[in-house]
LOKOLSE-318383 format. One record per residue (C-alpha): x negated, y negated, z negated; residue in three letters. Coordinates in steps of 0.5 Angstrom, whole numbers, plus 500, padded with zeros to 3 digits. Example, Ala and Ser with C-alpha at 12.3 -4.5 7.8 and 13.67 -1.06 7.14 Angstrom:
% LOKOLSE-318383
475509484Ala
473502486Ser
//
This chain:
% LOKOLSE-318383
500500500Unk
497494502Unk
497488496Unk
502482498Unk
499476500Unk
496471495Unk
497464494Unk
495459500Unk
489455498Unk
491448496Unk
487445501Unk
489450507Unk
497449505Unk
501446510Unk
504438507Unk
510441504Unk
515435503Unk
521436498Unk
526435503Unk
523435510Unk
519440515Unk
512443513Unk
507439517Unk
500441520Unk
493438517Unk
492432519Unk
485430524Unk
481425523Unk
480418526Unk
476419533Unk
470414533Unk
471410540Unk
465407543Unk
464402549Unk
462404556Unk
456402558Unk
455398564Unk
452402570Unk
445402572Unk
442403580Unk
438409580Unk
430407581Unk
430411587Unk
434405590Unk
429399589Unk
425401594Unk
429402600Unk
433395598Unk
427391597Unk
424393604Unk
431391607Unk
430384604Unk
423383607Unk
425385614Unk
431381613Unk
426375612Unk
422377618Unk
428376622Unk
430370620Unk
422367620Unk
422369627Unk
428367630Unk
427360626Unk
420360629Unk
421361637Unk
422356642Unk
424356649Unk
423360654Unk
420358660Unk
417362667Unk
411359670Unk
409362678Unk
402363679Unk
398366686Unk
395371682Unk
396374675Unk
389377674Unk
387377666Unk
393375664Unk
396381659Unk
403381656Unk
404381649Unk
397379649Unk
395373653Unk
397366648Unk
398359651Unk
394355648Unk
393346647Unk
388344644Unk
385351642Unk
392352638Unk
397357640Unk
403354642Unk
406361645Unk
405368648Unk
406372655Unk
412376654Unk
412379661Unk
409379668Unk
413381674Unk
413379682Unk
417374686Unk
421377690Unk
417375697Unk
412378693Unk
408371695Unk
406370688Unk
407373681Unk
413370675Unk
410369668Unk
415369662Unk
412365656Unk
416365649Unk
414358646Unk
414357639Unk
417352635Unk
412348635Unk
410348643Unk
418347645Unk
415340646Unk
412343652Unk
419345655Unk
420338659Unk
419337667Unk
411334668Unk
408339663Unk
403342667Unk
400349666Unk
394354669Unk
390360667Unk
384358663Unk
377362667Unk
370362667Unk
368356673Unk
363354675Unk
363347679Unk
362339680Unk
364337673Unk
360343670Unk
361351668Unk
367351664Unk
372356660Unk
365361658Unk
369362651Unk
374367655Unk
368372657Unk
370375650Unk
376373648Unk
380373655Unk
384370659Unk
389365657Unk
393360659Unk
392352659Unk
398347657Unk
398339658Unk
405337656Unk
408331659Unk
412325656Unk
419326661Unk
425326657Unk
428331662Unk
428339659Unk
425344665Unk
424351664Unk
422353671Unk
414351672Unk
409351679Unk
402353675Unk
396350678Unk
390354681Unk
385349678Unk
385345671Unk
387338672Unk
381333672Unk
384329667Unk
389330661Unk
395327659Unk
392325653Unk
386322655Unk
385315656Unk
383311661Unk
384307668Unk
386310675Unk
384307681Unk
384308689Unk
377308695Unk
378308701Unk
372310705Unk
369312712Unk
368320709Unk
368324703Unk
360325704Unk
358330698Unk
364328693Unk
368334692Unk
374334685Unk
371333679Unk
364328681Unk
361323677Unk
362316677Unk
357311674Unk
356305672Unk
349302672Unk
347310671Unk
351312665Unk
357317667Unk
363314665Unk
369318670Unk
370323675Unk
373324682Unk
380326681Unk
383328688Unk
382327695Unk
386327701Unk
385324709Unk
388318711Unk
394320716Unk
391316722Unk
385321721Unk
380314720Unk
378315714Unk
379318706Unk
383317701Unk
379318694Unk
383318687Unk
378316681Unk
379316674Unk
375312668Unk
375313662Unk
377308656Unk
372304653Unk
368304660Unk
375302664Unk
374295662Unk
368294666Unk
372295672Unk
374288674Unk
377286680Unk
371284684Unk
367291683Unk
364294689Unk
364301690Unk
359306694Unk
357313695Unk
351314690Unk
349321693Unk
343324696Unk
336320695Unk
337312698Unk
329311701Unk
328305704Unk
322302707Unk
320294708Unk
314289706Unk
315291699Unk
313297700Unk
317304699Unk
323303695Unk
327310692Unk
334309690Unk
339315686Unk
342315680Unk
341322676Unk
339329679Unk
346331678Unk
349327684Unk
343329689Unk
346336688Unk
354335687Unk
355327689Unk
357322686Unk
361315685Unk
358309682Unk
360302681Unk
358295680Unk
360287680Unk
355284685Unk
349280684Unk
350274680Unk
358275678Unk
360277672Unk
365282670Unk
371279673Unk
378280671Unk
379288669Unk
382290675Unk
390294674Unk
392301674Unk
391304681Unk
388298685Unk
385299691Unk
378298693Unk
373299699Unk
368304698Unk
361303702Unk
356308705Unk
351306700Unk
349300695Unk
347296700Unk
354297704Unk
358296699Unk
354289696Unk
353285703Unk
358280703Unk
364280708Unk
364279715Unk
368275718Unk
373277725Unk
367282728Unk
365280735Unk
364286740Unk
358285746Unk
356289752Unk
348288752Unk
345291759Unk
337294758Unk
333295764Unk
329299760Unk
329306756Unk
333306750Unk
329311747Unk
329310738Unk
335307738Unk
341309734Unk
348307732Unk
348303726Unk
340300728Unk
341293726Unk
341286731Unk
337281728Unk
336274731Unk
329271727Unk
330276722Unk
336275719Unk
342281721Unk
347279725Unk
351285727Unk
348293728Unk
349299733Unk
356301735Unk
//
């Protein structure tokens, strides 16, 4: 027989109210706590960081691009996309993007991405060439792109109309937009030894060069277009006389033998020179691209002028053997005229 069971322990017994139903044991308060904030993993930063930083190079190099301009050149030889730069003043003011041919395939289009700085240069008289070595009458030039390469001028212009289209030059400009000075025009018999790029003097001192030329168009004579530069283009003054001071001037008479040049340069490459006439101060300083007459030589070019030419036909009824055209007509040693 199994024992009826004991009494219930008191802490165990359900709550026995007088007059209601028994209850269950009653649980303690639970302790509530607040939710922490949620925290990225480390595994996150990295990737977020590098988003950022390549965010920042986008937005730097689209702030930092200028216009895009195509310049047509003849030949692109040591140009290189991606590499070759466009430089003035031996600063970068953009890069080649791309090179393709024209359509006729008469000459190559080089597309350049400007900078934010080099924009400026987008305007109509820019001017563009491809910067080589070169050996010419104004010396050697451009020997620093033996080891660095090839890259492309730039002069910029001062038009206010924008352009994108450009014609490059084959040669680099004689003279800059930035260089001060004066131009002026000579008309003369021939071109002699002068070629672009020449010196011009002033009482032996090199103070400009020759920056173009062209035959008249009646076929008489040339036309030459000289640059000086500031200070010296105050000492041009509208009485100036100009001449070819080229080859080696050896004259002969009762003084003796007289050796006239005016360095070794212009005996190998040519070259100008001017001067007031003997007596004259500097006159007035003659404007921008005034007209002068160029002589042969000094002599030519400071012998006073001639009045209304008189032409004669003189009859010999001997040999004319020694004489040559431009031998002079004297009358009692003074010159009269010369053989035509």
């Amino acid at each position: 027989m199994t024992s009826p069971p004991g009494p219930t322990p008191a802490s165990d017994a359900p709550r026995n109210d007088s007059n209601g139903p028994k209850l269950p044991p009653q649980l303690p308060d639970p302790d509530i706590e607040p939710r922490s904030r949620w925290l990225p993993s480390l595994v996150w930063v990295i990737p977020l960081i590098a988003a950022l930083i390549g965010i920042a190079l986008v937005i730097k190099s689209v702030t930092e691009k200028g216009p895009t301009i195509t310049i047509s050149f003849i030949s692109a030889e040591g140009l290189e996309p991606g590499k070759t730069k466009v430089k003035y003043k031996d600063v970068d003011v953009g890069a080649v993007k791309s090179i393709t041919l024209s359509k006729d395939l008469s000459h190559v289009l080089v597309q350049v991405q400007l900078t934010k700085e080099g924009e400026d240069f987008a305007v109509k008289d820019s001017r563009f060439w491809v910067v080589r070595p070169r050996v010419g009458a104004s010396g050697v030039s451009g020997l620093t792109t033996l080891l660095s390469g090839a890259y492309i001028g730039a002069d910029a212009g001062h038009s206010p109309d924008s352009e994108k289209n450009f014609v490059g030059l084959e040669t680099p400009p004689p003279i800059t937009g930035d260089q001060k000075g004066h131009q002026f025009i000579l008309h003369g018999d021939s071109l002699g030894s002068i070629d672009i790029g020449s010196p011009i003097f002033y009482r032996r001192v090199q103070v400009g060069q020759v920056v173009g030329f062209s035959l008249d168009k009646d076929g008489t004579g040339v036309t030459m277009q000289v640059f000086v530069s500031a200070p010296f283009d105050q000492y041009v003054g509208t009485n100036s006389r100009w001449w070819h001071a080229s080859g080696v001037d050896l004259r002969l008479d009762s003084s003796g033998f007289k050796l006239n040049t005016q360095s070794l340069a212009t005996v190998i490459v040519g070259g100008l020179s001017f001067q007031s006439p003997p007596g004259q101060g500097v006159g007035a300083q003659a404007p921008n691209n005034m007209t002068f007459r160029l002589g042969s030589d000094e002599g030519d070019a400071m012998r006073e002028p001639d009045g209304v030419p008189l032409r004669v036909v003189m009859n010999f009824n001997q040999s004319l053997r020694g004489l040559s055209v431009g031998a002079p007509v004297d009358f009692r040693g003074i010159v009269l005229g010369q053989v035509t």
